[in-house]
PDB file of N, CA, C and O in Angstrom, chain B, residues numbered from 101:
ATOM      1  N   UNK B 101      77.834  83.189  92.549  1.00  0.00           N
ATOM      2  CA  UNK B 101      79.041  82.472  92.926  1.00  0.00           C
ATOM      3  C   UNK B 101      80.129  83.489  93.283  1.00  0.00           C
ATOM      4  O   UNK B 101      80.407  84.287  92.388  1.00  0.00           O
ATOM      5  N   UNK B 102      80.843  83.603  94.532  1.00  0.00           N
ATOM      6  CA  UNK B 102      81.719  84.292  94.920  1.00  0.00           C
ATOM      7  C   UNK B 102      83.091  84.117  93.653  1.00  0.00           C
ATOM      8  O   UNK B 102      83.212  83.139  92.915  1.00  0.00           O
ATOM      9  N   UNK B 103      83.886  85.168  93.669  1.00  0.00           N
ATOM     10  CA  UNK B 103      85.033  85.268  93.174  1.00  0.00           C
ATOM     11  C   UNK B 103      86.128  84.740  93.468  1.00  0.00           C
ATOM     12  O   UNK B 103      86.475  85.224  94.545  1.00  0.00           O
ATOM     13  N   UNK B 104      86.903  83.979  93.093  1.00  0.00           N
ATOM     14  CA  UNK B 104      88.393  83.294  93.723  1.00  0.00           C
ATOM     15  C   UNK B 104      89.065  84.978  93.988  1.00  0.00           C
ATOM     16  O   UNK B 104      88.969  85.934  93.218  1.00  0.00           O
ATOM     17  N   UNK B 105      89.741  84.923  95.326  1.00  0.00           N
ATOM     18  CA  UNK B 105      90.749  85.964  95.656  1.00  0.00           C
ATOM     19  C   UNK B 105      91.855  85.206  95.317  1.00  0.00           C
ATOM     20  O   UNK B 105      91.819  83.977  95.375  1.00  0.00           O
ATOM     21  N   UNK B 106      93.260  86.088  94.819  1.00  0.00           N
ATOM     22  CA  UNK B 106      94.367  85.364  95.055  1.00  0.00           C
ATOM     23  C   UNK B 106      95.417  86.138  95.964  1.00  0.00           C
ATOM     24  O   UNK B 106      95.267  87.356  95.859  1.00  0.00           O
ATOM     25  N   UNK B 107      96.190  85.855  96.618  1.00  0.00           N
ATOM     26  CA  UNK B 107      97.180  86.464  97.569  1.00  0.00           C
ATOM     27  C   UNK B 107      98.843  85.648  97.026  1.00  0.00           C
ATOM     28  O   UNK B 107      99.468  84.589  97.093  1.00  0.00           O
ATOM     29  N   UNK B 108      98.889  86.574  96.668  1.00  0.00           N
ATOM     30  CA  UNK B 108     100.864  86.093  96.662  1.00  0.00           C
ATOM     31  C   UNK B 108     101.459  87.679  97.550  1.00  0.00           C
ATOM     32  O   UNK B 108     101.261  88.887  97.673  1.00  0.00           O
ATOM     33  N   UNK B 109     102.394  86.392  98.033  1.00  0.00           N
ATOM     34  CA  UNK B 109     103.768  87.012  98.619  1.00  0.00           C
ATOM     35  C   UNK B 109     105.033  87.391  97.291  1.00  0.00           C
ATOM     36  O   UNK B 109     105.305  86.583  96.403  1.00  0.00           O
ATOM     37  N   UNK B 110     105.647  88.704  97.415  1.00  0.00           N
ATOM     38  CA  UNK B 110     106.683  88.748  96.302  1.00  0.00           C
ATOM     39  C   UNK B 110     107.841  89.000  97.072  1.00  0.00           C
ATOM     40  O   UNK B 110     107.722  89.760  98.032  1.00  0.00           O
ATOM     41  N   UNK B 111     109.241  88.358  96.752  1.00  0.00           N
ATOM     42  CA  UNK B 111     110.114  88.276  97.712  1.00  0.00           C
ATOM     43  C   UNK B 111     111.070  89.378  96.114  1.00  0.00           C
ATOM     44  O   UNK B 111     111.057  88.958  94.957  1.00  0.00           O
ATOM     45  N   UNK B 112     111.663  90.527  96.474  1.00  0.00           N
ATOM     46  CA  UNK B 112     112.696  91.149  95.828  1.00  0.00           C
ATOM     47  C   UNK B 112     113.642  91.304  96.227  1.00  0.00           C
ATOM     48  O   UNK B 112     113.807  91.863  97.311  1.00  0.00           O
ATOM     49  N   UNK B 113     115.015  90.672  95.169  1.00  0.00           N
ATOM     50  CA  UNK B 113     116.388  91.153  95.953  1.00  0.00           C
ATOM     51  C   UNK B 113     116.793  92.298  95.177  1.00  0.00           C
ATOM     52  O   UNK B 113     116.578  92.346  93.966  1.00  0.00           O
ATOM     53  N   UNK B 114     117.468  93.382  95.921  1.00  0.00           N
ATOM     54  CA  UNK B 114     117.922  94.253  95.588  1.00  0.00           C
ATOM     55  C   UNK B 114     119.221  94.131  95.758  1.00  0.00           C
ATOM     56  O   UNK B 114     119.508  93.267  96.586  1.00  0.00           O
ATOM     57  N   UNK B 115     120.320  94.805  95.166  1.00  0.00           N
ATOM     58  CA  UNK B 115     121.388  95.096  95.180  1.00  0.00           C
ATOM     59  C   UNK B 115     121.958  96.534  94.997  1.00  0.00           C
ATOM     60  O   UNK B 115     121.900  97.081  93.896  1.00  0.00           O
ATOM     61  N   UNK B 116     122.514  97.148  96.095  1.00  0.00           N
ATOM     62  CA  UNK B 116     122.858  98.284  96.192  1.00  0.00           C
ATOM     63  C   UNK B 116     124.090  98.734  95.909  1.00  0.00           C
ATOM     64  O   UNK B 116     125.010  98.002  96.275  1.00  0.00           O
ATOM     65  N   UNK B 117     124.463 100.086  95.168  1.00  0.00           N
ATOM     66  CA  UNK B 117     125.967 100.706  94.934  1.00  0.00           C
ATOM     67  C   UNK B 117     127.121  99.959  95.611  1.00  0.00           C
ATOM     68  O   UNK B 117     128.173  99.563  95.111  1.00  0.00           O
ATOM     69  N   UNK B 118     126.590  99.843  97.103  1.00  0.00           N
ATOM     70  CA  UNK B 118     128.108  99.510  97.687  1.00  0.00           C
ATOM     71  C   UNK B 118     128.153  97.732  97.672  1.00  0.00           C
ATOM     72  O   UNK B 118     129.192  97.247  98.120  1.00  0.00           O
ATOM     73  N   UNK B 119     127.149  96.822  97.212  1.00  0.00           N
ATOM     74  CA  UNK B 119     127.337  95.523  96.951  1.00  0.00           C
ATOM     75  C   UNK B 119     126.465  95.039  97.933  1.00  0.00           C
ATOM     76  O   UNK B 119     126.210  93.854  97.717  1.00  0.00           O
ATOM     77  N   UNK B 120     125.791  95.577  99.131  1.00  0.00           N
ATOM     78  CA  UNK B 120     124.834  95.122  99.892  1.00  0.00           C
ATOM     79  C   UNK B 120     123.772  93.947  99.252  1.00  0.00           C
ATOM     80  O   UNK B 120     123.904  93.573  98.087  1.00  0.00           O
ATOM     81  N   UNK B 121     122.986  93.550  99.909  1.00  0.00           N
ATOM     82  CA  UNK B 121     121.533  92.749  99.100  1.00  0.00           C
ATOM     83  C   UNK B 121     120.652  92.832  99.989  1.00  0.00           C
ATOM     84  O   UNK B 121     120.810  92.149 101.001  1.00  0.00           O
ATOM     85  N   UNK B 122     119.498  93.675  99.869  1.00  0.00           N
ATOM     86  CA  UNK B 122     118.672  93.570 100.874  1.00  0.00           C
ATOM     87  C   UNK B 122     117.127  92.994 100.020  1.00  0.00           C
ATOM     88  O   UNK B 122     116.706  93.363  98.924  1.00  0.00           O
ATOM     89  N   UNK B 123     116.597  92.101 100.866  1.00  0.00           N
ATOM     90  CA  UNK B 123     115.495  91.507 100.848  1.00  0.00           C
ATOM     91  C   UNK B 123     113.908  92.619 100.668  1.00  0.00           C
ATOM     92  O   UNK B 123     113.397  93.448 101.421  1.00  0.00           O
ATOM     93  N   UNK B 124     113.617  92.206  99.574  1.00  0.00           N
ATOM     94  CA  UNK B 124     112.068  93.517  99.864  1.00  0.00           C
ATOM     95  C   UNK B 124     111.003  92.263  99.854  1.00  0.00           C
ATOM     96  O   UNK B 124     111.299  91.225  99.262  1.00  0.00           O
ATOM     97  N   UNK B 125     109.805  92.406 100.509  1.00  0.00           N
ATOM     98  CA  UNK B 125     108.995  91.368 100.614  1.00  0.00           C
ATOM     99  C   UNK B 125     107.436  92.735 100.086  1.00  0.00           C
ATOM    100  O   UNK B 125     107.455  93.946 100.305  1.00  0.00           O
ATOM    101  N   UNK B 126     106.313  91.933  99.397  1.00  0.00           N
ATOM    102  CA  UNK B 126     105.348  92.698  99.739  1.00  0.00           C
ATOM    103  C   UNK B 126     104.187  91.687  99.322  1.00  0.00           C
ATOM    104  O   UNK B 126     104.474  90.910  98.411  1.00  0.00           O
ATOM    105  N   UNK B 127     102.794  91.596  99.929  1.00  0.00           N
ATOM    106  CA  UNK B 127     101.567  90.826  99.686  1.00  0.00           C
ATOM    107  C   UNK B 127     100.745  91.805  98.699  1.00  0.00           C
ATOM    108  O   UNK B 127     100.537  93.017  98.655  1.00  0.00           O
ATOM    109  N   UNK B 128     100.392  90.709  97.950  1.00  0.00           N
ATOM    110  CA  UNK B 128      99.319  91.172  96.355  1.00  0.00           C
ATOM    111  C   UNK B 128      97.724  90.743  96.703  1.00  0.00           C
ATOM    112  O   UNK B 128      97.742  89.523  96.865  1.00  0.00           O
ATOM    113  N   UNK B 129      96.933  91.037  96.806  1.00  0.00           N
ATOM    114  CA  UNK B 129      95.735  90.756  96.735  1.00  0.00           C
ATOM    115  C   UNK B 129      94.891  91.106  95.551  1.00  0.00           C
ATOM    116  O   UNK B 129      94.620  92.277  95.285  1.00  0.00           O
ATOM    117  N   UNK B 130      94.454  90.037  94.802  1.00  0.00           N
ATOM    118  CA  UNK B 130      93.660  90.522  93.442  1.00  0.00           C
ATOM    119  C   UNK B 130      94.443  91.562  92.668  1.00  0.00           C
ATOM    120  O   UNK B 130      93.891  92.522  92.132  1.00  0.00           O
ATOM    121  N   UNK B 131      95.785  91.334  92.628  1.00  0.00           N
ATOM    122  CA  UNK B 131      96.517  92.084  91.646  1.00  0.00           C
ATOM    123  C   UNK B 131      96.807  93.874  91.797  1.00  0.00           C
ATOM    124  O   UNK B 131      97.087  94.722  90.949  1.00  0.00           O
ATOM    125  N   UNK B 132      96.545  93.969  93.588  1.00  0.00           N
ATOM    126  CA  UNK B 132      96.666  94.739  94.537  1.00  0.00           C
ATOM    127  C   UNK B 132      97.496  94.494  95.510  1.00  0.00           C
ATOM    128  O   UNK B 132      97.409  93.509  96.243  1.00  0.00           O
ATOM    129  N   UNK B 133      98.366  95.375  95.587  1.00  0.00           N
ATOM    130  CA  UNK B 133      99.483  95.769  96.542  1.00  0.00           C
ATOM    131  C   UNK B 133      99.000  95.583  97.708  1.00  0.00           C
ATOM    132  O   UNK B 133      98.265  96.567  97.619  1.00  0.00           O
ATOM    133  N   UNK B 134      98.616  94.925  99.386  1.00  0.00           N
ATOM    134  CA  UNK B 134      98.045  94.966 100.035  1.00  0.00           C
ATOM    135  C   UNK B 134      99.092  95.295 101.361  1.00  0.00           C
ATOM    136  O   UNK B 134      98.573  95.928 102.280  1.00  0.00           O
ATOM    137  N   UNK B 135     100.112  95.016 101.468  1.00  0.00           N
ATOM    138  CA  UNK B 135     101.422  95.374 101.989  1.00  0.00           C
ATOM    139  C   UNK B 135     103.135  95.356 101.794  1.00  0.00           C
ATOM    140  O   UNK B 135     103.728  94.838 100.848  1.00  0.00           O
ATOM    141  N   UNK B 136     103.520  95.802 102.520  1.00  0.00           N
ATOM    142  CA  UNK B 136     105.302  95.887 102.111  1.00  0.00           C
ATOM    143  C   UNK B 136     105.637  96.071 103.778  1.00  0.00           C
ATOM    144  O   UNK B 136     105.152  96.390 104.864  1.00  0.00           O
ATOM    145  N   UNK B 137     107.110  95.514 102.940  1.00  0.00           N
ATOM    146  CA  UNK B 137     108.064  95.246 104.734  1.00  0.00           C
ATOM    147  C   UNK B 137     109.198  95.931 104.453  1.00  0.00           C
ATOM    148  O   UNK B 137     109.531  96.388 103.360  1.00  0.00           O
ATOM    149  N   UNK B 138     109.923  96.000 105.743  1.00  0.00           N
ATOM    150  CA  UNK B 138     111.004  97.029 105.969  1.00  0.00           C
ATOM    151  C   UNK B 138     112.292  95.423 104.723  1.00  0.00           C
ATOM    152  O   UNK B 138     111.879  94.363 104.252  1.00  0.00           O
ATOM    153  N   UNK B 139     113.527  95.933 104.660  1.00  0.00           N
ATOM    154  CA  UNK B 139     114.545  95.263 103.958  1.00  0.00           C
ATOM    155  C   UNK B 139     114.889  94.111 105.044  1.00  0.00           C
ATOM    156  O   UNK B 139     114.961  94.300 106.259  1.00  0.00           O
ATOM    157  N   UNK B 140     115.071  92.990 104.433  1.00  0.00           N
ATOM    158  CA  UNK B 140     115.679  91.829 105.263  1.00  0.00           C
ATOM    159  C   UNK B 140     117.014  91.298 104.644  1.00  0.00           C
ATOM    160  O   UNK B 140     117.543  91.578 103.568  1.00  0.00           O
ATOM    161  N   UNK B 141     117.295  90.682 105.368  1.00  0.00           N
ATOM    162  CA  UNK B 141     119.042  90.173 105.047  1.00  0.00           C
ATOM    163  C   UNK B 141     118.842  89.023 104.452  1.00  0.00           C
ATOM    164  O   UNK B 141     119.728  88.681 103.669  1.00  0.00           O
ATOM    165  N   UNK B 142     117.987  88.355 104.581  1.00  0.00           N
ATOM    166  CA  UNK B 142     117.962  87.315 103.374  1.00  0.00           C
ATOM    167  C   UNK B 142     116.761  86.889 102.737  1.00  0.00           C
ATOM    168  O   UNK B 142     115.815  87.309 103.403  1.00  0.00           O
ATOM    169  N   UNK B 143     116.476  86.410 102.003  1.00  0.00           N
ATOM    170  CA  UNK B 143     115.524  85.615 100.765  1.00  0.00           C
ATOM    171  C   UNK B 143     114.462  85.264 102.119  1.00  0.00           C
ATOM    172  O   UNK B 143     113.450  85.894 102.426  1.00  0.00           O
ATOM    173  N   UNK B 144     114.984  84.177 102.737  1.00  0.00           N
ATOM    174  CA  UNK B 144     114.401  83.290 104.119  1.00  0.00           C
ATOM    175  C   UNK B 144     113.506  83.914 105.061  1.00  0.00           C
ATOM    176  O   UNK B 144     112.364  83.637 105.429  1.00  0.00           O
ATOM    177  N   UNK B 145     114.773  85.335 105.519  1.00  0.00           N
ATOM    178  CA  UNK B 145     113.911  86.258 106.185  1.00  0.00           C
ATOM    179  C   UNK B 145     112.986  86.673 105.923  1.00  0.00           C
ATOM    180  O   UNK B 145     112.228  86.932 106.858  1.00  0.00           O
ATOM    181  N   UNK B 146     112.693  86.864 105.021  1.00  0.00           N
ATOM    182  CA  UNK B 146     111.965  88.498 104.116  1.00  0.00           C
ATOM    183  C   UNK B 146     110.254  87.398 104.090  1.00  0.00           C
ATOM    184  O   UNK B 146     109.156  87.850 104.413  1.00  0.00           O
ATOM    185  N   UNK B 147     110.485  86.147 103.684  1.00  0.00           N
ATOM    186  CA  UNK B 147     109.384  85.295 103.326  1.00  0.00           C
ATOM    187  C   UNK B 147     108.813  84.785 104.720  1.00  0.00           C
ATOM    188  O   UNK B 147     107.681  84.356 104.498  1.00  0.00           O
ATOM    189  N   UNK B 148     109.134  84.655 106.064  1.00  0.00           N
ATOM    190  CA  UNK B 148     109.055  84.405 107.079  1.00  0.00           C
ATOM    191  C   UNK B 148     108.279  85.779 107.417  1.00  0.00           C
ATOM    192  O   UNK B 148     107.086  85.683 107.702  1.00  0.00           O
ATOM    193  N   UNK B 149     108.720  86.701 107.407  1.00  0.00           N
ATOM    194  CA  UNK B 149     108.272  88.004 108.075  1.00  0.00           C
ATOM    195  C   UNK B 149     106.802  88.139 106.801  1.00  0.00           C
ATOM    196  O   UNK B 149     105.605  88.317 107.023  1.00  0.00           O
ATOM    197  N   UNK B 150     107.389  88.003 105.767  1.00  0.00           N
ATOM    198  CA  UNK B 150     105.680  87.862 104.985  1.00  0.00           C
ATOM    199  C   UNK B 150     104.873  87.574 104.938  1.00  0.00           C
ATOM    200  O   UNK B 150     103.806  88.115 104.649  1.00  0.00           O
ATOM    201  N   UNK B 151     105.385  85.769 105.458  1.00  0.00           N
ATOM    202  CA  UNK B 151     103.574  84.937 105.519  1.00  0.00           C
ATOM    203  C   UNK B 151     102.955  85.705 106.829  1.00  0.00           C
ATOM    204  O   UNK B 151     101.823  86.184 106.759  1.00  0.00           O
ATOM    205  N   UNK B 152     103.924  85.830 108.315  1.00  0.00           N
ATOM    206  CA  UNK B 152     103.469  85.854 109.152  1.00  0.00           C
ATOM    207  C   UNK B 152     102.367  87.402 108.986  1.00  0.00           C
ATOM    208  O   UNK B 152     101.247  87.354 109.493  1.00  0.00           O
ATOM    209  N   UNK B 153     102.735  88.422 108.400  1.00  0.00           N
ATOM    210  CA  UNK B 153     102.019  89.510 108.154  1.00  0.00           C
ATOM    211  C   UNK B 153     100.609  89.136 107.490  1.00  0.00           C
ATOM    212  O   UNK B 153      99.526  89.578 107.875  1.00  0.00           O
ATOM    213  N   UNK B 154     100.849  88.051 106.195  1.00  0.00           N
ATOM    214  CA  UNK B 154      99.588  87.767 105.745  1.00  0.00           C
ATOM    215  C   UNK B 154      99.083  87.125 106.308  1.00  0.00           C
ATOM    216  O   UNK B 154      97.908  87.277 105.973  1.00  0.00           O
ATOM    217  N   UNK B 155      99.170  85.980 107.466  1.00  0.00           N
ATOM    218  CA  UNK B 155      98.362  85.188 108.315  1.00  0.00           C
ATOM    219  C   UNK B 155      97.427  86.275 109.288  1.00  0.00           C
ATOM    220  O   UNK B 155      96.197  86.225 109.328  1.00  0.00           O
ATOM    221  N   UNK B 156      98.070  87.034 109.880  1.00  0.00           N
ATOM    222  CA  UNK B 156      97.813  88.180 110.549  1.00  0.00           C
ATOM    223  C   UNK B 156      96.897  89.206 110.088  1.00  0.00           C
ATOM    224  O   UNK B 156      95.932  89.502 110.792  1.00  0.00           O
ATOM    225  N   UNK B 157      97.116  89.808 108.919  1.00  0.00           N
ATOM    226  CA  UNK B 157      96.001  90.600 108.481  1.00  0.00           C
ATOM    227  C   UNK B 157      94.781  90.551 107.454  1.00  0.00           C
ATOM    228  O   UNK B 157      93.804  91.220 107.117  1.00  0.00           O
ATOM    229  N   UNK B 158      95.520  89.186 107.120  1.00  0.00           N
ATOM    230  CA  UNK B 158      94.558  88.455 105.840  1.00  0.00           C
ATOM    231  C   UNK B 158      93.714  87.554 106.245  1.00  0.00           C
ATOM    232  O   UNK B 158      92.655  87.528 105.617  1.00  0.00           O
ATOM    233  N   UNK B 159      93.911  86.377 107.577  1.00  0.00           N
ATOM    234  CA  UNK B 159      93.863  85.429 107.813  1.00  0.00           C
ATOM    235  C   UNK B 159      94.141  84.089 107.199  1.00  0.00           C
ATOM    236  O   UNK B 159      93.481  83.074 107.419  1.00  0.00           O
ATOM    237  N   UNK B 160      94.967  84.164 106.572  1.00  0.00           N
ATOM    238  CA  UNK B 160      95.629  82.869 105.550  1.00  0.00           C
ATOM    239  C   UNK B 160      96.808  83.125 105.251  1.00  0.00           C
ATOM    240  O   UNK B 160      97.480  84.110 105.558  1.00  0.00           O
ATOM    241  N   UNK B 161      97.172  81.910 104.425  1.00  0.00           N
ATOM    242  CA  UNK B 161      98.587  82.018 104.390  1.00  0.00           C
ATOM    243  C   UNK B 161      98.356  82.077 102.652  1.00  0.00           C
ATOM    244  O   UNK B 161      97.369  81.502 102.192  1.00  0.00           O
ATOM    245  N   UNK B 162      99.431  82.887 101.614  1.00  0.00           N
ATOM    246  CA  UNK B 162      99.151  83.438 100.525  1.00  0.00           C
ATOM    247  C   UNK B 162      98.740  82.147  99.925  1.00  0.00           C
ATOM    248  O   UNK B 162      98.758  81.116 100.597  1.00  0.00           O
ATOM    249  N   UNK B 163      98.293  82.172  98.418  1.00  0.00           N
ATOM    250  CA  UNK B 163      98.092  81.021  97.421  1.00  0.00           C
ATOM    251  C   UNK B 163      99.780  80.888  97.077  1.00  0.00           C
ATOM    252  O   UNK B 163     100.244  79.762  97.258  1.00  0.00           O
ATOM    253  N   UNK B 164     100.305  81.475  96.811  1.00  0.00           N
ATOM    254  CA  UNK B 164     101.921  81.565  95.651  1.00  0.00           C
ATOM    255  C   UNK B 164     102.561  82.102  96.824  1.00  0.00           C
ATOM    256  O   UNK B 164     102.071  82.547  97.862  1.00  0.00           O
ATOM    257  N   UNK B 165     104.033  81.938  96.360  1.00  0.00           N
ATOM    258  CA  UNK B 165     105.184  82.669  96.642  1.00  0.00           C
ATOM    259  C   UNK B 165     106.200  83.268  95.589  1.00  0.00           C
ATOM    260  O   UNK B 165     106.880  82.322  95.191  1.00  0.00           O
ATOM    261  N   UNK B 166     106.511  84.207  95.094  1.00  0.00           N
ATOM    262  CA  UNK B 166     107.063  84.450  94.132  1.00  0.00           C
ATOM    263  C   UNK B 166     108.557  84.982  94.309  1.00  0.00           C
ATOM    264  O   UNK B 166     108.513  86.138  94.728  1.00  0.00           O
ATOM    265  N   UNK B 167     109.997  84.486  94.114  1.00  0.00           N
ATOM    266  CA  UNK B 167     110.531  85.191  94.001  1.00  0.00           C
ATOM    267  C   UNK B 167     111.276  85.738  93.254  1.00  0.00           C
ATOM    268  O   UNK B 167     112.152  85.016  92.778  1.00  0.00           O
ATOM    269  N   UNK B 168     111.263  87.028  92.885  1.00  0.00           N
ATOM    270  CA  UNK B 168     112.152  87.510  91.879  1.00  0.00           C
ATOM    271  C   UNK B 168     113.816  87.821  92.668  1.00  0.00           C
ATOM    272  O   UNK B 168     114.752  88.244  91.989  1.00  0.00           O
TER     273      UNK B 168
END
């Protein structure tokens, strides 16, 4: 019997010295880092630019979305 894979997207806000907030996005595979994205300006962005990366190199769209 094959193994369940799981894929989540993790959406991170950061907050920088001068009060900025930039968006970090990155895809998990089996509890593996499988990619990361440049900083986005918002929550919205960052998850948009994510799935589309995991549709793209994963062929699916993640199980979860997580954001911290």
């Amino acid at each position: 019997m094959a193994e369940a894979r799981v894929i989540e997207v993790i959406i991170e806000r950061w907050t920088q010295r001068d009060g900025s907030i930039d968006y970090l996005w990155s895809i998990w595979r089996d509890g593996k880092r499988a990619a990361m994205g440049e900083p986005c300006d918002s929550a919205a962005a960052a998850e948009t630019d994510a799935l589309e990366v995991c549709r793209r190199s994963l062929g699916q769209a993640p199980d979860r979305v997580t954001r911290l």
